[in-house]
Structure formats: structure tokens, C-alpha cells
N, C-alpha and C positions, 0 to 999 in steps of 0.2 A: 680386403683387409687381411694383412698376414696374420699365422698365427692363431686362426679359428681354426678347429678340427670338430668335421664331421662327424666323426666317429662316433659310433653308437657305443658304449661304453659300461664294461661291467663293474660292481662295487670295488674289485682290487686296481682298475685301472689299467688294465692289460689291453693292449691293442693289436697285439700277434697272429688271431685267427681273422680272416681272409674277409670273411662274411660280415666279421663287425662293420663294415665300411658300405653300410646295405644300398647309398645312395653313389657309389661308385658308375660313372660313365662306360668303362669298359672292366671286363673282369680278364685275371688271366689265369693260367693253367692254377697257380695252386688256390685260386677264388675258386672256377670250377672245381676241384679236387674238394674241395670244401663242402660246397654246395651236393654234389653228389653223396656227398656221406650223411649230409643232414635228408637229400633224400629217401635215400634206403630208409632211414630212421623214418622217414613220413608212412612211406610204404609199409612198416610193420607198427606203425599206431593205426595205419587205415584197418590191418586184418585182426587187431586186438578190439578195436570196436565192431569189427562185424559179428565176434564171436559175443559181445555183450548183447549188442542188437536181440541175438536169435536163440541167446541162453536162456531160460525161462527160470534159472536161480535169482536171475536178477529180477529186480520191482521192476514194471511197467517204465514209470517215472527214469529211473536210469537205462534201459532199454533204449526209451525215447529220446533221453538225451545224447546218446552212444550214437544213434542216427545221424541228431543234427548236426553234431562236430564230425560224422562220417560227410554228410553231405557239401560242410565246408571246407572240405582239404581238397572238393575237387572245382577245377574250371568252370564256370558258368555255361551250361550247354554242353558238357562232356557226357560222353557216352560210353555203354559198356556193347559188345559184340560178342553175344550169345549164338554158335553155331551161323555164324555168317552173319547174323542180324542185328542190324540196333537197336540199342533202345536207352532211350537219357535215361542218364544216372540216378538222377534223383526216383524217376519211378522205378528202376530198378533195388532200389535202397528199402522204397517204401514196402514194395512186397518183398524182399529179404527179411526184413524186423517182422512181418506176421507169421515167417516160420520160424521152425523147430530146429531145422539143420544150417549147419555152420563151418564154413574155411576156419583150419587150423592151419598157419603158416608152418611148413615143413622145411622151407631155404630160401633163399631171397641172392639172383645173380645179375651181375651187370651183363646186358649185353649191347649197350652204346653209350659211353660215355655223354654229357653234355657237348650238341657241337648247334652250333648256332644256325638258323632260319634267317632264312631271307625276312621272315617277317618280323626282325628284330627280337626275337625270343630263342633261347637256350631249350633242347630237345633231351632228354635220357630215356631212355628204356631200363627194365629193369625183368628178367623174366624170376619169378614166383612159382615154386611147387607148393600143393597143398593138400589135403585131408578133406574128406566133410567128414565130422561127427553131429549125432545127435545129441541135444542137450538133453534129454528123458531118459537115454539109458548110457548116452556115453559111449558106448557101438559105432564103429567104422560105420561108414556107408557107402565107402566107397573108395577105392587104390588113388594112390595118388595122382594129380591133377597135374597142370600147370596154364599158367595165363601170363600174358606180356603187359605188363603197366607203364605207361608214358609217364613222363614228369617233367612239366614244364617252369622254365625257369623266367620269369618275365618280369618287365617296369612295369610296377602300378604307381598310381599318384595317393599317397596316405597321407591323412592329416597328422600333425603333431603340433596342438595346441592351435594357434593360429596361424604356422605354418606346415606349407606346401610342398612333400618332397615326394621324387620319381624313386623310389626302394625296386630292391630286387624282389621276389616271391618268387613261392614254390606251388606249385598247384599239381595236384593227379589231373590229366586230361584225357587218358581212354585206357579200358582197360579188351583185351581179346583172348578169348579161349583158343 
């Protein structure tokens, strides 16, 4: 039927950025361009919740919840690489929130654009320098850091109403010291 648009659509009607078109078949350079910038953006919501997780200014209650939105921005099965070793995310998350010390994001850098997987999914890296501070006294603990974060760009199938659409998403999927 002509004349339907997909388009995911904001209150002024604008349909100019890339991404509004989330059910799009193929993307191209300035969809990815796009997408990578909402990335980076993902990447420094994920290190503003770690620092809630492990601040102890905060209640318990939002602590806890700074967790669970940390544990849903990442891939189902994604893992972090601590000194060579893994270890999934989520149990990494869960003893992050029982301490005191905390990544402050210090710069956030591309080093590979989105470029596509054989396994039909969209690939970025992003490398991250950071800080640890203590939430008790606020004290360094230690010279700046840095780690490599993945960010994967993939079709999932999401409800809207009673229908069924293949959307793109953004997912953290490993992070490496």
C-alpha cells in the first residue's frame, strides 16, 4: 500500500535523522554515523551509572536501580575482561554496586567505527580513559585508566501493540582492560 511510512516519528514531525527509520532493512553511512553517536552517548550513561551504583551518597534503592538499567544496556551473555579473564557482566556489575570505589569517565574515543559482521550485526569500539575515585572521601585512587568497549548494533524483533517489527538496537557487548 503506497504512502504508509514507517517512520518512527517525533511530536514536530521531523523525519531527517537517520535512526528515526529504526525498522530500516539496510543502513547506510549516515544511519551508521548516527547510530555511533547515539552510541558514545550509551557508553557515558553506562559510566554515570556506575558511579551511582558505588556512590554511597545515594539510597540504596537508587543505587540498586542504577544497576539494573547498567545491566540492561548490555548484550545478554556479554562479558567484561579483567587482566585477561572473563567474567559476565552481570556478576561483574553485581560486585561493582557492593563497593565504595567508582569509574569517573575522563574521555570517551572512537577507535572503529560501525562496520558489519558476518553475523548480520553492526560492530563499534569505543576506547574510554578513566579515574577510580572513592565515594567516602572523594580521593583519587588511582592514575588514569583506560578499557575498550564494544557496541553492538543489531535486529531484534519488538512488539508495538499487536505488531511485530525487526528494529535496529544498540547493545554494550564486552568490555577489556
Amino acid at each position: 500500500m503506497a504512502g504508509i511510512n514507517s517512520r518512527a516519528q517525533s511530536g514536530n514531525g521531523n523525519f531527517n535523522k537517520p535512526e528515526w527509520d529504526l525498522s530500516k532493512d539496510a543502513l547506510d553511512q549516515k544511519d551508521l554515523e548516527a547510530y555511533q553517536r547515539r552510541a558514545s552517548e550509551k557508553v557515558k550513561e553506562y559510566y554515570q551509572q556506575l558511579e551511582i551504583m558505588a556512590n554511597e551518597e545515594h539510597k540504596s534503592a537508587v543505587r540498586d536501580k542504577a544497576m539494573e538499567m547498567a545491566v540492561k544496556e548490555f548484550e545478554a551473555g556479554s562479558q567484561i575482561y579483567l587482566n585477561g579473564k572473563a567474567e559476565k557482566i552481570t556478576d561483574y556489575l553485581k560486585e561493582y554496586r557492593k563497593g565504595t570505589t567508582y569509574k569517573t569517565l575522563n574521555s570517551i574515543e572512537v577507535l572503529q567505527g560501525f562496520v558489519p559482521s558476518e553475523e548480520g550485526f553492526y560492530l563499534c569500539k569505543f576506547k574510554v580513559k578513566y579515574s577510580l575515585l572513592n565515594s567516602k572521601n572523594k580521593d583519587a585512587v588511582s592514575t588514569e585508566k583506560s578499557e575498550v568497549i564494544s557496541v553492538k548494533l543489531l535486529r531484534k524483533e519488538k512488539n508495538f501493540g499487536s505488531t511485530k517489527k525487526l528494529i535496529w538496537e544498540l547493545y554494550l557487548s564486552e568490555i577489556r582492560e
